[in-house]
N, C-alpha and C positions, 0 to 999 in steps of 0.2 A: 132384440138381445141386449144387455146390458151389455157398459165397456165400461172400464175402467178409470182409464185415460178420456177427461171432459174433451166435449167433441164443439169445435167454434170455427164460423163458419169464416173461409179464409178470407183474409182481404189482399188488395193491391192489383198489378195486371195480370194477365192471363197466363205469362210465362210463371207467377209467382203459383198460382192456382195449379199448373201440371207439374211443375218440381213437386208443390206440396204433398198433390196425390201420387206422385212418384214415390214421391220417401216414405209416404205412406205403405203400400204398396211393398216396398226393402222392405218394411219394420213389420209386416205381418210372414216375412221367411225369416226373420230369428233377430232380424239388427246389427249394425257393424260391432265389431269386437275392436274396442278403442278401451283402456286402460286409464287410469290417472295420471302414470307415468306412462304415455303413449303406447304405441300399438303393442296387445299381449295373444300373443300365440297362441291354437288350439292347441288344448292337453292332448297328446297322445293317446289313440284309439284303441287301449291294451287290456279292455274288455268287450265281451260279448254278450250284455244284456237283456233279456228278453222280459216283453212285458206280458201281462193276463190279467183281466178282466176278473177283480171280484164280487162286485157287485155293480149293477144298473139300474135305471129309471128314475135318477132323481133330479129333484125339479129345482134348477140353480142353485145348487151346494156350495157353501162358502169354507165351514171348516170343519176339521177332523178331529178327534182324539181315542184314546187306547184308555179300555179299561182294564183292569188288572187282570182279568181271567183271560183277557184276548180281543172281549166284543169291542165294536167301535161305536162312538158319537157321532154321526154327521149332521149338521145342519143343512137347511136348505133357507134363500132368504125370503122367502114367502111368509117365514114362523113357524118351520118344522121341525124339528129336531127327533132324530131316528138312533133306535138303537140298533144296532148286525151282528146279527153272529157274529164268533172266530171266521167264521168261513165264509159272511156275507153270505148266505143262501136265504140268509131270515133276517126279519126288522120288524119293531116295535113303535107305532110314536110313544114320544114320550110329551106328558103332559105337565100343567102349571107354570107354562111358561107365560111373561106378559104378552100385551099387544104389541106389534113391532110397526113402523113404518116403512112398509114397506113399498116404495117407491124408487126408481131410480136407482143409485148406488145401494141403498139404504134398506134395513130388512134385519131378517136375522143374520146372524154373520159369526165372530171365530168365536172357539169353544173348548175349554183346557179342564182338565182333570184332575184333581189333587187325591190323592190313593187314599182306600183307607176300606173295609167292612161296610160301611155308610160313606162312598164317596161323593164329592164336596164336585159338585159342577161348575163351573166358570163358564157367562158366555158373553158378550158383547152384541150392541143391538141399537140400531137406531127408534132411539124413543121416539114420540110423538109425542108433540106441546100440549097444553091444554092452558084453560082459561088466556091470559093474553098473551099466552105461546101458544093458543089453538094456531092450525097451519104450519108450523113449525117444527125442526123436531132436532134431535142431539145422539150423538153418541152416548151409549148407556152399560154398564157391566152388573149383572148381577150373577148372584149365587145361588144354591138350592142342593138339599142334599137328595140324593139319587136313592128313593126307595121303592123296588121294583121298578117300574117305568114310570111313576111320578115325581116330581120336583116338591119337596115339604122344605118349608123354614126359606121361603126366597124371602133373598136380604137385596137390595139394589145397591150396591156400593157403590158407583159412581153415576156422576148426569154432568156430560159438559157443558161449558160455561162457555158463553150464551147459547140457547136455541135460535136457530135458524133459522131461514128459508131455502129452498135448495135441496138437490138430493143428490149431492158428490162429496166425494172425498172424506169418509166419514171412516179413514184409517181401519181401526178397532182389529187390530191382532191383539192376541195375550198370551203371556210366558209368567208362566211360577217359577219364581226364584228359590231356591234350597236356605234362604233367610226368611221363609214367609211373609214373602214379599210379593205384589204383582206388577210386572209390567204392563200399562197400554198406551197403544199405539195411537194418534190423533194425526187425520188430517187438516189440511186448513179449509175443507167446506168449500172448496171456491172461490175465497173470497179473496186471497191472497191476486192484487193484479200487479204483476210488473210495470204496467207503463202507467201505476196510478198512484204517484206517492201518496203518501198515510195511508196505506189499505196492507200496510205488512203485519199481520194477525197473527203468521207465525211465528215475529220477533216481539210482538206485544206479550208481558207478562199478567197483563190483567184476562184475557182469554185463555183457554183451552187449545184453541187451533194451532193446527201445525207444531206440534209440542208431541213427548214420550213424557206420562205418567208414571210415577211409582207412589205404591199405597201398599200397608200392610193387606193379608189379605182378606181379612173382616173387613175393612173399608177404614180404620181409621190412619191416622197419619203416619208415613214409614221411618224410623229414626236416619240419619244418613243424609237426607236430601240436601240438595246445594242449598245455601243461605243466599238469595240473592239478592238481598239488600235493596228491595224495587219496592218503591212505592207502589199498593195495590197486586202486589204478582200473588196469584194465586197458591193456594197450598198444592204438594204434590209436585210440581213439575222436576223433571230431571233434565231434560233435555228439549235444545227448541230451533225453531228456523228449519222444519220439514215442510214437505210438500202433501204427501198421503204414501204412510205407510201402510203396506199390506203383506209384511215381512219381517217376521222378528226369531231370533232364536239366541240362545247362550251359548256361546264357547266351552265343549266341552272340558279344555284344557283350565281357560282363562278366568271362564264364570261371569264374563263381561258380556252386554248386550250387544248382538249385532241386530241391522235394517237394513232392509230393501227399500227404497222407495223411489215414488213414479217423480221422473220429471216432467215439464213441460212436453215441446216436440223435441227430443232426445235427453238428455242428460238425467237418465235413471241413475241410481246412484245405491249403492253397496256400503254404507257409512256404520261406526262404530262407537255408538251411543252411550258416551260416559257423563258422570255427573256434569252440571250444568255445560255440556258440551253444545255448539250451537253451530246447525249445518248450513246456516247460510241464506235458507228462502224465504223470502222472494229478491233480495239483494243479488245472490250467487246462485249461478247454476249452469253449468255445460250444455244447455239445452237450449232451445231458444222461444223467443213470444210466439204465441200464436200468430199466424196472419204473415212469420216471418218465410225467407227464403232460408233452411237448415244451413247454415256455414258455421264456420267458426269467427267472421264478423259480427253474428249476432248474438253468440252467448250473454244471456244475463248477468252486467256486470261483469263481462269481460273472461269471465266460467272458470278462474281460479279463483279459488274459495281464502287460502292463507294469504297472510298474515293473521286477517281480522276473524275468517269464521275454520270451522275443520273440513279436511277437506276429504273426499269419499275414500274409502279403499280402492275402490275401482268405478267406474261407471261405462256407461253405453251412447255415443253419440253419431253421425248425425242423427240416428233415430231410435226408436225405445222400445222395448221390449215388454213393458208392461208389468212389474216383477212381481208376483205374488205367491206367498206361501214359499217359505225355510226351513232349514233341515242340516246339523255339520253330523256327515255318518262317521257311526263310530261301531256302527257294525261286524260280522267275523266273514259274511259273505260274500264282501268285495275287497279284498286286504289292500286294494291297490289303491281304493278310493277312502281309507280310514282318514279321516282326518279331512276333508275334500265338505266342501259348502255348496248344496245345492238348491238353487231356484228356481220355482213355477217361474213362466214367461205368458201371459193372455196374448200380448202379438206375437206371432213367430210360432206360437204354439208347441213350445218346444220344455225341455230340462235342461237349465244349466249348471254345467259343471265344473265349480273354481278351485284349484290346488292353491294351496297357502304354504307361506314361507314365514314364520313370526311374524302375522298379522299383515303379511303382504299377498298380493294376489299375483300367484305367478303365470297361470296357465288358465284359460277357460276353453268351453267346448260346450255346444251347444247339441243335448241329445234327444231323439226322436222327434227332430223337426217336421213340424208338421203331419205328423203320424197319429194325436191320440188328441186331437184337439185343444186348448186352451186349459191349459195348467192353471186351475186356483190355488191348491193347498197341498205341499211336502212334511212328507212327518215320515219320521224311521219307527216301525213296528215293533214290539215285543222280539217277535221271530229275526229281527236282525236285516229285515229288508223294506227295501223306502215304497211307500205309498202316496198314489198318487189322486188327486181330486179334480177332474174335469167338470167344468160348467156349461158346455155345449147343452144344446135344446133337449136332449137327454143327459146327463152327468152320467159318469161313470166312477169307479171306485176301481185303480187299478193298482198292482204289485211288480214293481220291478224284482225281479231276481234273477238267477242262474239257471 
């Protein structure tokens, strides 16, 4: 079964090896609820949500989207992409998608919708290298317009810079911005090692890694973007010093990008990604090395992030939750949760659910803990109720409501 969270085999003495598998162990029932500004209290329990099953059988689903009459997109990262009913009872593949690399992290992966008669597919994908990037492979976005169940006019707008070796951390969420604009998400691949100075890749401007893209959404250049005055820094970037995002969504108020991303062994982190804003890793981070014992002596650099870098809105420590797939409801369903940010979790296997206060995280709560398996992908529905995307050995396709 794929994880999320790169998996390195522990070092040191035997005490250090059963704490490890201990915290481990915590972090697959939900994770400590630890704050930025210390400890944050579960939101109150002042609904009653039930979930139901709308669709099954798919074969590690990575992302969802809504098309205008109701049906859904899901991916699978194999290189499947499905169409479903309103009602999930029925699915179509759809075709002309490329080849994907699908290994490890890596496959087909998230997938956004831009509306329209002939709508405009977005989907994100670990290419495969070829000639002397055979072996290799990158984070990739292309487009294609949706007619019937085929893909015409695929455009590839982005291919990150460099291809690899490896098959983690290959980020790739995506959000259409209302300036025709797209966001993607970039992990650092792996390659980011804290105990290895010059290997910070996702402070380097001449790579891709560990970096948030923004491009208009034909692929050329987005107006806006920071100037960052670096020799060699690539076009596009917005934001940089991530680890691997697997969580992106806009502020329905704000309009500004929010992240989820994974840390190390703890320090997931809940950050808000503005122009050339820079989160910190592998300098900063609440989390700590691999190999280490989880305290608060080992945070990377010490795990506060200001002066030099921004610091999360909230994160998860000693251990991680694995954050994947966002969502701020803005639905009529749950009045109590309008406004409220919630997160897929892979460890813990649970939804969390965070109350904001202007851009503060006041309250979180972690719902149907271990009940529905391992949350990849949250998106609020046409209908006003949030959906869910499990990856277990069979995926599911589930609806939270009333």
């Amino acid at each position: 079964m794929q994880h999320s969270h790169s998996r390195r085999k522990a070092k040191g003495s035997g005490l250090a090896l059963v704490l490890i598998v201990f915290a481990t162990a915590l972090a697959g029932c939900g994770g400590a609820r630890q704050g930025s500004d210390g400890p944050v209290a579960e939101a109150p329990g002042n609904m009653v949500p039930r979930v139901e099953q709308v669709a099954s059988g798919f074969v590690q689903p990575w992302g969802l989207a809504f098309l205008d009459d109701g049906r859904m997109l899901v991916t699978e990262k194999r290189g499947q992409m499905w169409r479903l009913s309103a009602d999930g009872q029925t699915r179509e593949a759809i075709t002309g998608l490329p080849a994907v690399h699908a290994q490890g992290q890596g496959g087909l992966l998230d997938v956004a919708v831009k509306s329209g008669a002939t709508p405009w597919v977005y989907w994100s994908y670990a290419e495969p290298g070829s000639g002397p990037d055979a072996g290799r492979s990158g984070t990739a976005v292309a487009r294609g317009r949706l007619e019937g169940t085929a893909l015409r006019d695929v455009q590839v707008l982005f291919q990150q810079q460099p291809k690899l070796d490896g098959d983690g951390h290959y980020g790739a969420r995506l959000v259409l911005a209302p300036d025709d604009t797209l966001f993607i998400t970039l992990g650092d691949r792996m390659k980011d090692n804290p105990r290895s100075p010059g290997t910070e890749f996702a402070q380097n401007l001449s790579t891709h890694l560990g970096k948030v893209i923004r491009i208009r959404r034909d692929g050329a250049p987005a107006p806006g973007n920071p100037d960052w005055a670096t020799a060699g820094a690539l076009p596009g970037i917005w934001s940089t010093g991530h680890r691997n995002i697997q969580s992106a969504a806009l502020h329905p108020d704000t309009g500004v990008l929010w992240v989820a991303e994974h840390g190390p062994q703890g320090g997931d982190e809940v950050n808000i990604a503005t122009a050339a804003s820079n989160h910190g890793w592998p300098l900063r981070s609440y989390g700590c090395p691999y190999g280490s014992i989880p305290t608060e002596s080992c945070r990377l650099g010490e795990g506060r992030h200001a002066p030099d870098y921004t610091e999360p809105v909230t994160y998860w420590e000693p251990f991680s939750i694995a954050p994947s797939g966002m969502a701020f409801y803005t639905g009529e369903g749950f009045p109590a949760w309008r406004g409220n940010l919630f997160v897929g979790a892979l460890a813990g296997k649970a939804l969390w659910r965070l109350t904001l206060d202007n851009g503060r995280v006041t309250a979180r709560e972690a719902l149907f803990k271990g009940e529905h398996g391992r949350i990849r992908d949250v998106r609020q529905g046409p209908d006003g109720w949030l959906y869910l995307l499990t990856d277990e050995t069979e995926g599911q396709l589930l609806r939270v409501r009333r």
